[in-house]
N, C-alpha and C positions, 0 to 999 in steps of 0.2 A: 270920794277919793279912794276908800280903800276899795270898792265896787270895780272905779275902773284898773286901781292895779289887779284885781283877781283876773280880769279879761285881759289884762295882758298874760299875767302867769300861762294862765288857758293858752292863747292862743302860742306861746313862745312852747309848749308842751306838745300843740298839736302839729307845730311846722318842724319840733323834732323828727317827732314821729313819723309824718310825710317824708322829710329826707330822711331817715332810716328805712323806711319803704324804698322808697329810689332805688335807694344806694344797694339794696337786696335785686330787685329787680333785676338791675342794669349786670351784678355781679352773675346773674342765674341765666340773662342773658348768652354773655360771654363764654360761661362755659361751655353753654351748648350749642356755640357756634366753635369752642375749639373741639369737642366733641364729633361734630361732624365732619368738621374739614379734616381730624383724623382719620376719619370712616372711609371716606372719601380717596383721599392720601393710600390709605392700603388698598382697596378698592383698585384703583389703577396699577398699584403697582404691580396688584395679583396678574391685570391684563398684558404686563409688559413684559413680567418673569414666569415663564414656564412653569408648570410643578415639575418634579424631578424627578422620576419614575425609579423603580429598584426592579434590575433583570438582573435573571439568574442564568449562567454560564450555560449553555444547552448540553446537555448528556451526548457522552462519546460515540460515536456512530457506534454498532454492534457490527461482527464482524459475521459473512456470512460461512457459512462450514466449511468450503474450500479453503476460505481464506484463514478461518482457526487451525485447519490441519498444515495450511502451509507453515502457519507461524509458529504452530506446537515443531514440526520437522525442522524446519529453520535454527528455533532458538537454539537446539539441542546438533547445531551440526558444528563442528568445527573445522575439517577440513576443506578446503575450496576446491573450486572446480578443477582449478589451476593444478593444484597437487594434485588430485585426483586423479589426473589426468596421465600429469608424471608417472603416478606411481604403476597405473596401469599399463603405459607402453614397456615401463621398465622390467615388465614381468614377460614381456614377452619378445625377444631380441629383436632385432630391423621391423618392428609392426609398427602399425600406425593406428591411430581412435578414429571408431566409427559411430562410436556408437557410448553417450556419459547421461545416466540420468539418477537422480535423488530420489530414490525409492522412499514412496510418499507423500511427493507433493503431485496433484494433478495424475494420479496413476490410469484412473479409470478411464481417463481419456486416451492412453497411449491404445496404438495399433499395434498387433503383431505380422504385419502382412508386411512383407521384404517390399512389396510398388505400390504403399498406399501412400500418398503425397498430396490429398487434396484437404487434408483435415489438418487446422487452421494449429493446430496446439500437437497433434503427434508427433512421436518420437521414437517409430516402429521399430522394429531389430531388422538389422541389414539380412537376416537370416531366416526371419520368420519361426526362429525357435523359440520354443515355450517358453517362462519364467525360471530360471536357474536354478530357483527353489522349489519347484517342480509343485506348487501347491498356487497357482494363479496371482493375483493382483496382490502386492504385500497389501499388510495395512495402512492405514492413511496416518496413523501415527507412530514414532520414533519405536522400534522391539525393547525387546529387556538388555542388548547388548548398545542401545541408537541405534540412529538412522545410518546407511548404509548407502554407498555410488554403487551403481550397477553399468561397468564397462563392457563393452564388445569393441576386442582390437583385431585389426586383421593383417595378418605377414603378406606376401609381397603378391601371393597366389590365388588372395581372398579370403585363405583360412582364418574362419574367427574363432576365435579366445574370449571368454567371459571371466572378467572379474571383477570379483568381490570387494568392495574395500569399506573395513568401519571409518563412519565418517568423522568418528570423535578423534580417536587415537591414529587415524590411517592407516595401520595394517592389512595389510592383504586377509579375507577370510577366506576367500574361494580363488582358485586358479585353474580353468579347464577347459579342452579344446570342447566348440561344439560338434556332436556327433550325428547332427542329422542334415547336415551341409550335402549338397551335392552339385556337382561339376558345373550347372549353371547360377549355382549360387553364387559360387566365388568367382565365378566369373562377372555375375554386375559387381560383386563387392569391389574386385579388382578394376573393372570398368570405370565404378566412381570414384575409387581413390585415384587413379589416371587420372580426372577430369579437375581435381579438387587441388589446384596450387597451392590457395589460403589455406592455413592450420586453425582448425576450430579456437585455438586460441584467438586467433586475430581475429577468429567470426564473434568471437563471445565479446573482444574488447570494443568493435565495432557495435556492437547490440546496446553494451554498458553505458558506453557514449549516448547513444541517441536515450536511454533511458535509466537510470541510475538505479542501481538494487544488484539482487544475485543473481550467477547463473544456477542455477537449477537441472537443466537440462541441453545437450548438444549433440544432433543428430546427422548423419550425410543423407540426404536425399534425393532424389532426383524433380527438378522442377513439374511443376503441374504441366505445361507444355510439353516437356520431354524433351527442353531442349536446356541441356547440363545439368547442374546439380548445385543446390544449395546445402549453407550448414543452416537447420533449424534450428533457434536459440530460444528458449525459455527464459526470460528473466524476472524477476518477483523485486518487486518495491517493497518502499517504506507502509506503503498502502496494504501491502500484500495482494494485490491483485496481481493475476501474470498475463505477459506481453511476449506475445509471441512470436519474433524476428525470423523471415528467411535471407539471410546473406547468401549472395551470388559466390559461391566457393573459387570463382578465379579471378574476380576484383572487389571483393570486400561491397560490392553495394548495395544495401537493401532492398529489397525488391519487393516485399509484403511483408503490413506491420497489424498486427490483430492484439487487443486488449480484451482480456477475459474480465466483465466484470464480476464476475463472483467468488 
């Protein structure tokens, strides 16, 4: 009797035991089947969401040296071409502009030859006379007084007049007949103001239109064919690069458009 209760105790000890095993098992199981299906679970998602990359703003274009001296002469000018302009003819009674450019920007490019017309950006002197300042091409940057307009106006005969004008304040600095003109000079000067209805203002505003920024520079020339005369327009962007307009001087229409990229 008491033999077979001891074999029951046993046996009701060992069928604990077994279900306590199970019951561990089935639990260690489980986990590592939630284990995985989370593996899993991220696994795919990685394949469905992109990573997210981190870009950095790319550095400001650099500006190439034309385009530093335009915008060094630029920043530092205040008067416009407009006034400029003004103030030039007003220095010299019934004359008319032949000739407005911003000593400094794009200098080295300009021609002094009175019939040079095939260069895409010049801005010759109707006169073919030297620099005013009698010391060649200014600098590419603003002097110790600023940047300065360098006008050639001409009265009725062809005589040109050069003047000076600070571009900050607009004062006249210089006011003077040129003195190395001669009888066929003034006579194309005269020739092309005949031909030229349009007032370079209307050529500049025409120029503006098709391209937004400043004038710079506004010259009479005579077309590459030789047949009439355009106003050559300089105009400088937000970019500072310059674009170099000829308007047809007796209807405003464009006729060649040239961008300088540098």
């Amino acid at each position: 009797m008491n033999s077979a209760s001891s074999r029951s105790r046993n046996l009701k000890a060992v069928g604990a035991l077994s279900l306590a095993a199970a019951t561990a098992l089935l639990m260690t199981g489980c986990g590592q089947s939630s284990d995985s299906a989370t593996g899993a679970a991220t696994s795919e998602a990685a394949k469905v969401v992109p990573q997210q990359q981190t870009t950095t703003p790319s550095a400001t274009a650099q500006l190439t040296q034309e385009q530093q001296e335009r915008k060094e002469v630029l920043d530092a000018t205040k008067v416009t071409f407009d006034d400029a302009a003004t103030t030039a003819t007003g220095e010299v009674a019934g004359s008319k502009l032949v000739d407005l450019d911003l000593e400094g920007v794009d200098d080295d490019d300009r021609s002094p030859s009175p019939t040079a017309t095939g260069s895409p950006s010049g801005s010759p002197s109707p006169t073919g006379s030297p620099s005013p300042t009698g010391t060649g091409s200014p600098s590419a940057s603003p002097g110790a007084d600023g940047p300065v307009w360098d006008a050639h106006v001409a009265e009725k005969d062809g005589t040109i007049h050069t003047v000076r004008i600070n571009a900050v304040d607009g004062k006249v600095i210089e006011a003077r007949v040129d003195t190395d003109q001669d009888a066929d000079d003034k006579k194309q000067t005269a020739d092309r103001l005949a031909q030229a209805t349009q007032t370079p203002q209307q050529a500049a505003k025409v120029a503006t239109e098709k391209k937004k920024g400043t004038v710079t520079s506004v010259s009479l020339e005579d077309k590459d064919d030789g047949d009439g005369v355009v106003w050559k327009v300089d105009v400088v962007g937000s970019d500072w690069k310059r674009t170099t307009f000829d308007v047809d001087a007796k209807n405003d229409t464009i006729v060649r458009e040239e961008t300088d990229e540098d």
